[in-house]
C-alpha positions in Angstrom: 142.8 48.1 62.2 142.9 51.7 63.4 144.6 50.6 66.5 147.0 48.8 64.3 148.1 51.9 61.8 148.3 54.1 65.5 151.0 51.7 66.9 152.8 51.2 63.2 152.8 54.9 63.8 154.5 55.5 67.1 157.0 52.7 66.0 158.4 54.5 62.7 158.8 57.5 65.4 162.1 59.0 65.2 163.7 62.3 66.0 160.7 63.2 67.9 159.5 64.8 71.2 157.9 62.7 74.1 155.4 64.9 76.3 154.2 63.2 79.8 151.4 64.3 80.1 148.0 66.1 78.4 147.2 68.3 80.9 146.9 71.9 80.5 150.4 72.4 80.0 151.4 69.4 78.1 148.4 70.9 75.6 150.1 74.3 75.1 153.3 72.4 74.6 151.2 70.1 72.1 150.0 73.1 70.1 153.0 74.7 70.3 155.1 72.0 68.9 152.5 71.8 65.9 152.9 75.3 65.2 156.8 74.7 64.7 156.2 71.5 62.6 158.4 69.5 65.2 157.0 65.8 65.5 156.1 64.7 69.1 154.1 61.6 71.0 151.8 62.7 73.8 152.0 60.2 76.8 149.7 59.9 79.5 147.6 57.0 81.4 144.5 58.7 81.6 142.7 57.4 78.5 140.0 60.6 78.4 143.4 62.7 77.8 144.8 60.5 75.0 141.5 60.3 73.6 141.5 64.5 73.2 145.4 64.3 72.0 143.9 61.9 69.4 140.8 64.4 69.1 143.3 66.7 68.3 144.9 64.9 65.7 147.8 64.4 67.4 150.0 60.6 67.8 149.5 59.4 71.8 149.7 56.6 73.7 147.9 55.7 76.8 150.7 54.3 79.7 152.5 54.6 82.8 155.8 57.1 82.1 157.4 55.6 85.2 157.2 52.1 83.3 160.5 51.6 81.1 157.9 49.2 79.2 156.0 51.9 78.3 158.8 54.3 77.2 160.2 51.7 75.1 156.9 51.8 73.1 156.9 55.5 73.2 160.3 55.0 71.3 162.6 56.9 73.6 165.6 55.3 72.1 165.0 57.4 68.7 163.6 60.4 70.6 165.7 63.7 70.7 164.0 65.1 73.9 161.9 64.0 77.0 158.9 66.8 78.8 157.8 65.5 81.9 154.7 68.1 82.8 152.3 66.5 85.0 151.3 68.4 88.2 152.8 66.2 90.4 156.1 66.9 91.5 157.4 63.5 92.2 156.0 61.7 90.0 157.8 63.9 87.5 160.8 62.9 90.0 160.4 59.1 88.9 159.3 59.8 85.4 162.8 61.8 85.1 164.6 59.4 86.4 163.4 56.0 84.6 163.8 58.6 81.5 167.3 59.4 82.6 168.2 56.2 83.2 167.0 54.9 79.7 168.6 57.6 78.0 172.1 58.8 79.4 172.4 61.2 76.6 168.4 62.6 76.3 167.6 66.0 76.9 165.1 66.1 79.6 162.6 69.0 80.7 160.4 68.9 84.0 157.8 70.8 85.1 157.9 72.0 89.4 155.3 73.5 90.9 157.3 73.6 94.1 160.7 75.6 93.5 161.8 73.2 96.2 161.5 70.4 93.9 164.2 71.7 91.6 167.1 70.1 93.4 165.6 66.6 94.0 164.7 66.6 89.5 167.9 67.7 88.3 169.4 64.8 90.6 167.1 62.5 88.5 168.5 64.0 85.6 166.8 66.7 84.5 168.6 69.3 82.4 165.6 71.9 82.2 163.3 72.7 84.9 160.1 74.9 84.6 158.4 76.2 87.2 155.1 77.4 84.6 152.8 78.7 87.0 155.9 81.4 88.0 158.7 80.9 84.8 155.4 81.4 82.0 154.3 84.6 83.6 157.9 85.9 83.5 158.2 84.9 79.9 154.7 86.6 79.1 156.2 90.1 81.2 159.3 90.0 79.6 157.5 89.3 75.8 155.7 92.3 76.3 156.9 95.5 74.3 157.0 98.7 76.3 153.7 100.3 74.5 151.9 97.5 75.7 153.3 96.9 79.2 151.6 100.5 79.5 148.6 99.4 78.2 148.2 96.6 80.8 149.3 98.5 84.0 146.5 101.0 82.8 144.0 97.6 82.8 143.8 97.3 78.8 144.5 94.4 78.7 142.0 92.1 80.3 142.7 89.1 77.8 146.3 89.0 79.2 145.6 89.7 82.4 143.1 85.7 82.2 146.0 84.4 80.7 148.6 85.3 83.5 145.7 83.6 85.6 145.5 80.7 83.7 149.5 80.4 84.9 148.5 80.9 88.3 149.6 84.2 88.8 148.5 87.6 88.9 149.7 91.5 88.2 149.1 93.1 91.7 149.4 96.7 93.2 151.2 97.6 96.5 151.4 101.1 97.3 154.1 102.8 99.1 152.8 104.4 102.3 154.5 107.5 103.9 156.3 106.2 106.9 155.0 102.6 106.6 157.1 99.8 106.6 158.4 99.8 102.7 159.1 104.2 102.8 162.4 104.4 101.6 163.3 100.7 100.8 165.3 100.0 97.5 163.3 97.5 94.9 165.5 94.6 96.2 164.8 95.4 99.8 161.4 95.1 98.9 161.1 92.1 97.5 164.0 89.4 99.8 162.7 86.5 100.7 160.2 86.7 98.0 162.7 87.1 94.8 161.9 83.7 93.0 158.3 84.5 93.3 157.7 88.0 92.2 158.7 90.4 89.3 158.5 94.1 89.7 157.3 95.3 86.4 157.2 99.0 86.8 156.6 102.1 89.6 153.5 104.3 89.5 154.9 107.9 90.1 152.1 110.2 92.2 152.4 112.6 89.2 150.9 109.9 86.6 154.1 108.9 85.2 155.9 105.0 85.1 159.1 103.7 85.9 159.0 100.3 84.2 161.7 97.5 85.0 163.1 99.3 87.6 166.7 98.5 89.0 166.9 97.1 92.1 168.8 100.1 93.7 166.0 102.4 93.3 164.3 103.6 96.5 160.9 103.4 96.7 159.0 106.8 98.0 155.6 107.2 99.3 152.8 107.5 97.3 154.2 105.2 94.8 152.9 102.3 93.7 155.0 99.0 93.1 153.2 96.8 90.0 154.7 93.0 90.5 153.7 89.7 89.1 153.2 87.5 91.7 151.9 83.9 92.5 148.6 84.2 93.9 148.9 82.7 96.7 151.9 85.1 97.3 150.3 88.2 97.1 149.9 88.7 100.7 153.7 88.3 101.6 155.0 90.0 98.8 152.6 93.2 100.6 
C-alpha cells in the first residue's frame, strides 16, 4: 500500500524539479530545494540512495535516467527543470540528451567534472553546466564578505576551509621569490594556462597588509604571497 501512495505521488507531480542522482551533490541540491519550498523528485538506480532520499522524507524513484521509460514515470512532461549530477561525465552526456530529446523546451542543468566535457553536454542539450568541484568554491569565495575573507586567509576559518575540501578544492599559498620565475609577473601572467582552475583571492604584502581580489594587471613583487583557490590536484601547476 505504501508503495502504492509513493507512485500516486510522483504521478500528481507537476511543476517540479527532477535531480539524477543522490549523490553528494544531488543531496545539497535536495536540501537546498527544501529550504526554498520548491517541489522536486530525486532519481537514481541505486536503491541504498533512494532509500536515504526517502529517509529524508523526500519523493524518489529508483531507475535508469538514460531510460525514456523511466523519465516518463518521473513525469518529465509536467516538470519545469531537469539536474543531471552524477559523477560520471558521460553518462550525464546520455542522461541530457534522452532528457533533451524528451523535452525540447526543458531547462536542463549538468554537472562536469572535466571542463572538457562542457562542449560534448551542451550538444546534448544542456543549457547549464556546473563544474561543482571548481564553480562551488568560486561561489563560496565570492559569497564571502570582506571581514571574513580576512578571517580565512589568517586560518579562522577551519569550518570553511573542510567545506572548500568537501568541493574538491583548496585555498593554497605561493610565495613570490626574488628573482624566481613569478618576480615581476602581472596576476594574469601568473595564472595562463591555469585560469579556469584557479582564483586569486588576495596578495600578502611583506609588511602584514592584503590586497584582496586583485586585478589582473597588478605585478606581483617578491616577498609576496599570492592566496588562490585551486583544484587540488592543481596545486602543483598553479606553483
Amino acid at each position: 500500500m505504501d508503495e502504492q501512495r509513493k507512485s500516486r505521488d510522483i504521478q500528481s507531480m507537476n511543476g517540479h524539479a527532477i535531480i539524477c542522482g543522490y549523490g553528494r551533490i544531488g543531496q545539497v541540491l535536495a536540501r537546498e530545494l527544501e529550504a526554498k519550498n520548491f517541489p522536486f523528485l530525486v532519481l537514481d538506480n541505486n536503491a541504498e540512495r533512494v532509500a536515504l532520499a526517502h529517509a529524508h522524507g523526500y519523493q524518489a524513484l529508483m531507475g535508469d535516467a538514460g531510460e525514456e521509460s523511466t523519465l516518463s514515470e518521473a513525469q518529465i512532461e509536467k516538470a519545469v527543470v531537469f539536474a543531471t549530477v552524477l559523477p560520471n561525465d558521460m553518462v550525464n552526456v546520455f542522461i541530457t540528451l534522452t532528457a533533451r530529446n524528451m523535452r525540447p523546451d526543458l531547462r536542463i542543468i549538468a554537472r562536469a567534472e572535466d571542463p572538457a566535457t562542457e562542449k560534448k553536454l551542451k550538444q546534448a542539450g544542456a543549457n547549464e553546466i556546473i563544474l561543482p568541484a571548481f564553480a562551488g568554491g568560486m561561489q563560496i569565495a565570492n559569497s564571502i564578505t570582506e571581514a571574513s575573507l580576512e578571517s580565512v586567509l589568517k586560518g579562522g576559518s577551519r569550518h570553511l576551509t573542510n567545506d572548500l575540501k568537501e568541493l574538491g578544492v583548496e585555498i593554497i599559498e605561493h610565495p613570490i621569490v626574488a628573482n624566481g620565475v613569478d618576480d615581476r609577473k602581472t596576476v594574469q601572467q601568473l595564472l595562463r594556462g591555469v585560469e579556469t582552475h584557479c582564483l586569486v583571492l588576495a596578495v600578502k604584502k611583506p609588511d602584514g597588509s592584503l590586497l584582496q581580489h586583485p586585478p589582473g594587471t597588478y605585478r606581483l613583487e617578491a616577498s609576496d604571497v599570492v592566496v588562490m583557490l585551486s583544484h587540488g590536484s592543481l596545486v602543483q601547476g598553479a606553483a
